[in-house]
Each structure stands twice: as C-alpha cells, then as structure tokens.
DOMARKOL-718257 format. One record per residue: residue number from 0; residue in three letters; chain; x, z, y of N, C-alpha, C, CB in turn. Coordinates in Angstrom, 2 decimals. Last residue first. Glycine has a CB too. Layout:
# residues N
{NUM,ALA,A,{X,Z,Y},{X,Z,Y},{X,Z,Y},{X,Z,Y}}
...
***
This chain:
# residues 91
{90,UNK,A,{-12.65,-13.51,-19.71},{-13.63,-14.19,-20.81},{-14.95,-13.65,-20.83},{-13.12,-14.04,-22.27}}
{89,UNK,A,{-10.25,-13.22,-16.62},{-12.22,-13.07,-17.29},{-12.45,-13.61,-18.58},{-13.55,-14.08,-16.34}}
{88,UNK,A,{-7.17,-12.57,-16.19},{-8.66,-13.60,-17.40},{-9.39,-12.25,-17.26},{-8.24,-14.29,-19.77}}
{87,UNK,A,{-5.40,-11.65,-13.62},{-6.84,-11.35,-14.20},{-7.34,-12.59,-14.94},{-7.94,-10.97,-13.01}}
{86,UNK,A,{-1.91,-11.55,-12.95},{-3.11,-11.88,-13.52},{-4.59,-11.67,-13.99},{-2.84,-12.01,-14.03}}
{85,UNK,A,{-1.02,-9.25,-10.49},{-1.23,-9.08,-11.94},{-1.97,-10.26,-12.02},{-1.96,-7.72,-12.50}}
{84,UNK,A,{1.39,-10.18,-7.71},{-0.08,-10.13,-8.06},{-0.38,-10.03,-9.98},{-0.79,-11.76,-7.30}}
{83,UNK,A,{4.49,-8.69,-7.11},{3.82,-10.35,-7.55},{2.33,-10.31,-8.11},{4.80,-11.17,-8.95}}
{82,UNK,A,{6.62,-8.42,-5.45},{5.51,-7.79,-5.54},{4.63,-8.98,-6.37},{5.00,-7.28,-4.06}}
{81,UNK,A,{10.21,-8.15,-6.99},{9.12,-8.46,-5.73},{7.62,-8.54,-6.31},{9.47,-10.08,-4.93}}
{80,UNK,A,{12.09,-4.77,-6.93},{11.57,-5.99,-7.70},{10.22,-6.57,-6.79},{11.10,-5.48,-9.43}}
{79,UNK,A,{15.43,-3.52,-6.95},{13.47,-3.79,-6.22},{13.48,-4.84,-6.72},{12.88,-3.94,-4.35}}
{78,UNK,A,{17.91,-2.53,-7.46},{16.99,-2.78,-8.96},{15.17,-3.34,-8.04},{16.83,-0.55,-10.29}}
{77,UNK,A,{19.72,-4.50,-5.47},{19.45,-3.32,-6.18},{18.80,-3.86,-7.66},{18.41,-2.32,-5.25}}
{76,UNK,A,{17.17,-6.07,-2.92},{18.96,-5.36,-3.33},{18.65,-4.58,-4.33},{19.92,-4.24,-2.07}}
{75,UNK,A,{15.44,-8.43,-1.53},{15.63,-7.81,-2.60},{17.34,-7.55,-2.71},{14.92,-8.64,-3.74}}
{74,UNK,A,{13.88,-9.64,1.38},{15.37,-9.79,0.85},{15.08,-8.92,-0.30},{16.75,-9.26,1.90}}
{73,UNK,A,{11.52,-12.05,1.96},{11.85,-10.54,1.38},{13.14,-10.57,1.11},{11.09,-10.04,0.06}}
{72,UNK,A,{10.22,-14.43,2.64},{11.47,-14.35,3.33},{12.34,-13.12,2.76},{11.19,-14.20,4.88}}
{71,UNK,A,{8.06,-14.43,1.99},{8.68,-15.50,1.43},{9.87,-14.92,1.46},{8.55,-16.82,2.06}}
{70,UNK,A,{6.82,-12.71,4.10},{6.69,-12.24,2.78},{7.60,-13.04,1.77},{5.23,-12.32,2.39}}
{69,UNK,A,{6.68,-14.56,6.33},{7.50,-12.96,6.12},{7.85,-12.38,5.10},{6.90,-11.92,6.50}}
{68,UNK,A,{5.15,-16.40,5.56},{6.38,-16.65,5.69},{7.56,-15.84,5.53},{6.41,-17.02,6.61}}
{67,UNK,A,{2.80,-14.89,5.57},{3.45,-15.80,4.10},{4.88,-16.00,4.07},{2.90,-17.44,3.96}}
{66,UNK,A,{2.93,-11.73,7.44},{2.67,-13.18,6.62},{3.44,-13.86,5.75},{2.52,-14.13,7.38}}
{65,UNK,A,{2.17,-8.66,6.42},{2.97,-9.60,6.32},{2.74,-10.89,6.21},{3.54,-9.36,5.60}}
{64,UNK,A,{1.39,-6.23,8.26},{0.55,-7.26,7.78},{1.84,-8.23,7.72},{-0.87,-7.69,8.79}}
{63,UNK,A,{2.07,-2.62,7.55},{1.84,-3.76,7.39},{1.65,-4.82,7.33},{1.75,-3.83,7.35}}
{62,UNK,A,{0.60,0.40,8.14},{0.11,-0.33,7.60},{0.63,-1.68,8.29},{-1.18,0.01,7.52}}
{61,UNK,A,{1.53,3.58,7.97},{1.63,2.57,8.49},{1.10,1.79,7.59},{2.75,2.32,8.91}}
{60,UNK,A,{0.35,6.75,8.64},{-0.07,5.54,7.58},{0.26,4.64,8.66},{-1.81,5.39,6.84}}
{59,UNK,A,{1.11,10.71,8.83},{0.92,9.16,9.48},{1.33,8.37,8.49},{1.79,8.76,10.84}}
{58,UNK,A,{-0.39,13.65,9.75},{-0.01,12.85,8.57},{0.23,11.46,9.86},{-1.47,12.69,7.00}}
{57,UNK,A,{-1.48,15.43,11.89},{-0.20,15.92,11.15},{0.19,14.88,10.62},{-0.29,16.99,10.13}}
{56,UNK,A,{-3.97,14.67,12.33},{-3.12,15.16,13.66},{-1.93,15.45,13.31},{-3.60,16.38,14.41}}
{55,UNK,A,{-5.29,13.46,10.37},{-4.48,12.43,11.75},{-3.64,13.06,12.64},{-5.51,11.76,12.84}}
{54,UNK,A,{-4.81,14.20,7.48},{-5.13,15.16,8.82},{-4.33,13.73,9.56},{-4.22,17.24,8.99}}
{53,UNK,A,{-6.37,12.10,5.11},{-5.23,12.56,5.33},{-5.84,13.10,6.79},{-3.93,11.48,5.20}}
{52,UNK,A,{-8.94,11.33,3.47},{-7.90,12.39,2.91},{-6.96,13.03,3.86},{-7.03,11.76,1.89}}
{51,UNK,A,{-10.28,9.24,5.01},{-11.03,10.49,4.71},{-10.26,11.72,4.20},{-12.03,10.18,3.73}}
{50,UNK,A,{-8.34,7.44,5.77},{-8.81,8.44,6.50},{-9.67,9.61,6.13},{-9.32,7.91,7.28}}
{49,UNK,A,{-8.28,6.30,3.62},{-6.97,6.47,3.47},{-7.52,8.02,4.87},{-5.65,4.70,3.86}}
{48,UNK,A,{-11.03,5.09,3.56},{-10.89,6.06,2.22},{-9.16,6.78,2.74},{-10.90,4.83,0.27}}
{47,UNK,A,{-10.60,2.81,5.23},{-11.82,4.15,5.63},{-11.30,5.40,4.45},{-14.02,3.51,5.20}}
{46,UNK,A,{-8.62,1.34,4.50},{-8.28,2.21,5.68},{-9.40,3.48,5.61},{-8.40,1.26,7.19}}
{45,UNK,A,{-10.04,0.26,1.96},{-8.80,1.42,2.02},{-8.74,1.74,2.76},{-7.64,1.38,1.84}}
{44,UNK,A,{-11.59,-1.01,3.12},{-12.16,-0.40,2.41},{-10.87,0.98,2.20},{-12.69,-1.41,1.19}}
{43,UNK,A,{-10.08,-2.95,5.18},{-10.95,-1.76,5.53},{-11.58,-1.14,4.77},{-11.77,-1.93,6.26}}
{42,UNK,A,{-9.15,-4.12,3.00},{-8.41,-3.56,3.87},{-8.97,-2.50,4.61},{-7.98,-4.40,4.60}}
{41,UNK,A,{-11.36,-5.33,1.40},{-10.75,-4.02,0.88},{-10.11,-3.55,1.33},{-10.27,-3.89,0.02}}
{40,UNK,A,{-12.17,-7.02,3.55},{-12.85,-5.95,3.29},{-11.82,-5.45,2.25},{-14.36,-6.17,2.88}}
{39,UNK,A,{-9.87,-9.03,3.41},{-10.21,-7.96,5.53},{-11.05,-7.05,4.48},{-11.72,-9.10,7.66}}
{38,UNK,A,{-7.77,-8.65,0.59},{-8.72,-9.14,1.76},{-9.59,-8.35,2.94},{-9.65,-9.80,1.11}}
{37,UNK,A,{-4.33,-7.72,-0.37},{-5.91,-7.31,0.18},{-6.48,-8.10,0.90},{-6.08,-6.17,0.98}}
{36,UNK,A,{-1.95,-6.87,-1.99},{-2.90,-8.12,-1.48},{-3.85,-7.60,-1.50},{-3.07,-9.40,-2.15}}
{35,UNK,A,{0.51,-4.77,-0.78},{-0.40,-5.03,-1.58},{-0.81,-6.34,-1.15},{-1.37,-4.05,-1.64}}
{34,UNK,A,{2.99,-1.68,-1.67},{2.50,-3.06,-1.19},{1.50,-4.00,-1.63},{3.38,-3.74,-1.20}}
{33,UNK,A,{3.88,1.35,-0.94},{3.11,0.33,-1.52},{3.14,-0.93,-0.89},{1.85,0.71,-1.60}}
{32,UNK,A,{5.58,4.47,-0.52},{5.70,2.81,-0.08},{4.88,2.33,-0.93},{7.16,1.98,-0.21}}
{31,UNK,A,{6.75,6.93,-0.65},{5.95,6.27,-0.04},{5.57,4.91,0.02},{6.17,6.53,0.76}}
{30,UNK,A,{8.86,6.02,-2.99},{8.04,7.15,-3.23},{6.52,6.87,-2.16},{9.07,8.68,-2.81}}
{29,UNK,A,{8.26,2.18,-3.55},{9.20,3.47,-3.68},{8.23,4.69,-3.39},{10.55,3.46,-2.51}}
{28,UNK,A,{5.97,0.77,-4.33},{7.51,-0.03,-4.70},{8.36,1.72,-4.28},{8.11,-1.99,-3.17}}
{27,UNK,A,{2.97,-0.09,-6.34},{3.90,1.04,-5.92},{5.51,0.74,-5.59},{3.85,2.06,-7.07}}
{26,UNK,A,{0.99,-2.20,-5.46},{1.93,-1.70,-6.41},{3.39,-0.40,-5.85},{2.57,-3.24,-6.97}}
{25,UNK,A,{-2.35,-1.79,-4.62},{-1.44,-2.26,-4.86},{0.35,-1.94,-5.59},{-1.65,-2.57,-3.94}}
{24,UNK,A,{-4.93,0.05,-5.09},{-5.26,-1.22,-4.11},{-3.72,-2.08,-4.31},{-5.65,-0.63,-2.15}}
{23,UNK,A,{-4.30,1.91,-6.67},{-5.91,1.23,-6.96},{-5.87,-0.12,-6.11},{-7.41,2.37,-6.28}}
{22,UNK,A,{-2.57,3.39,-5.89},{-2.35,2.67,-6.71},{-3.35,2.10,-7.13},{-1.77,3.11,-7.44}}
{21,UNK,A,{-3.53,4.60,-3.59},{-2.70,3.72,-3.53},{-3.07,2.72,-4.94},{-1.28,4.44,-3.41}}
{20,UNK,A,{-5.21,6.96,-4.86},{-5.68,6.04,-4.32},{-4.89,4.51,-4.10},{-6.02,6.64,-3.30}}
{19,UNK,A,{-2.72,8.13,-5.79},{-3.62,7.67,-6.62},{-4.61,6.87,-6.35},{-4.07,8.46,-7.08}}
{18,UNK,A,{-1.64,8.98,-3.32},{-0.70,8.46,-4.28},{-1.72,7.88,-5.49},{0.44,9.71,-4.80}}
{17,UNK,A,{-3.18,10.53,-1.95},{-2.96,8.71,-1.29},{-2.46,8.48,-2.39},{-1.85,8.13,0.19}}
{16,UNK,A,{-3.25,12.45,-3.43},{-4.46,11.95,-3.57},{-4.65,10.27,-3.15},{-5.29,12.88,-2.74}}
{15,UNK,A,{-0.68,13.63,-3.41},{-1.09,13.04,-4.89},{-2.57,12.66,-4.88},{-0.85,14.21,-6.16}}
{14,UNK,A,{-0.89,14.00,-0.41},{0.20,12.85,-0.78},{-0.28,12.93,-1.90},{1.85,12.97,-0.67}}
{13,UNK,A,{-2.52,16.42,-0.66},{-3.17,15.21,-0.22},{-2.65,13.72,-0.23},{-3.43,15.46,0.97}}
{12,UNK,A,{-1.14,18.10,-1.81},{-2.48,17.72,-2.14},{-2.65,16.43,-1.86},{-3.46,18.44,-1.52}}
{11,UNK,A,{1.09,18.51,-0.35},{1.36,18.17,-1.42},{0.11,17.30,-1.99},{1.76,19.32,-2.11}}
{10,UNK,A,{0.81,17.76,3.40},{0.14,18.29,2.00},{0.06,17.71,0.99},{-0.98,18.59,2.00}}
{9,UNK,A,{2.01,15.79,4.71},{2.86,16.85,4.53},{2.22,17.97,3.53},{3.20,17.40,5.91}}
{8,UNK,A,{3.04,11.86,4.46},{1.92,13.12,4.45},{2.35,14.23,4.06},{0.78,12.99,3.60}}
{7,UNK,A,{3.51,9.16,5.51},{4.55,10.35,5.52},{3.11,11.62,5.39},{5.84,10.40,7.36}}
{6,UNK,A,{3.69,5.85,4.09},{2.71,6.87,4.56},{3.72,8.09,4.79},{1.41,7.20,3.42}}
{5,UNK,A,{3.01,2.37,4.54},{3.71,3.19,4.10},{3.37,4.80,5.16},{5.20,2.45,4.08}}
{4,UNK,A,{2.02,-0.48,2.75},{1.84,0.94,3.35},{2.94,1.76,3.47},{0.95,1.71,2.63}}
{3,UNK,A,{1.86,-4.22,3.72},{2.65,-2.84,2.85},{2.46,-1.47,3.61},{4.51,-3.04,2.72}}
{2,UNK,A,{0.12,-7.14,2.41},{0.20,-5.53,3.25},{1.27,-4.76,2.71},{-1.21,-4.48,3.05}}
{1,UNK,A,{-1.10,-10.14,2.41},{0.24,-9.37,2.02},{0.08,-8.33,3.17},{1.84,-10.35,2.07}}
{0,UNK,A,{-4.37,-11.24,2.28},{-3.24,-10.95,3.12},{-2.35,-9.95,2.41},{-3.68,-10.43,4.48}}
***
C-alpha cells in the first residue's frame, strides 16, 4: 500500500530521529513529508517504532493510505518528483 507521512514534532531530537527512521521505510519528498510502499506489517512495524520516539501529548503523525487510483491521480508542480519504488536485483 502507497502511504504518506507526515509529522509536526517539536524536539529537535526527536524530528532527527523520525527523520532517520523515515528514511528506512520511504522517500523523503519535503521537510516533513515522506512517502512510502509498505505492507500491513512494516506499516505496523513503523507505527510501533514512530511511537516509541515521539511525545503523543505534544507531537503529531499523519499517516496516509493512498489508493492506486489516488496515487495515479498525483498532481506534480514545480521541481516534485513522483515516488517511484527503487529496484532491488538479488544475485
């Protein structure tokens, strides 16, 4: 499933900790913002890890779920560029 995060966190700390975690699960499109492909378990593999860093009572994580169609549909302005999955070869 097509996801996009997007997060408002108010400890410096803890925004360069989503900010590195992020980038483990999908591509970075602006300062907050990621977007990703994830299946139901790495979705909940990130939600559990996105909770262990950030204060719920201060921070907030949107999360997302774009379908195919939604995702088809992206308008692009500017210099954004659309999210397009890296290749993986195994040999």
């Amino acid at each position: 499933m097509r996801i996009v995060v997007v997060y408002d966190i108010r400890d410096d700390k803890k925004r360069k900790r989503i900010l590195k975690l992020m980038k483990g699960y999908g591509k970075w499109q602006q300062y907050s913002v990621f977007e990703c492909e994830l299946n139901r378990t790495k979705l909940n593999e990130m939600i559990t890890r996105i909770k262990k860093i950030i204060d719920e009572r201060n921070d907030s994580v949107l999360i997302y779920n774009l379908c195919v169609t939604c995702a088809a549909q992206t308008i692009l302005i500017g210099t954004a560029q659309p999210y397009e999955e890296e290749e993986i070869i195994v040999v």
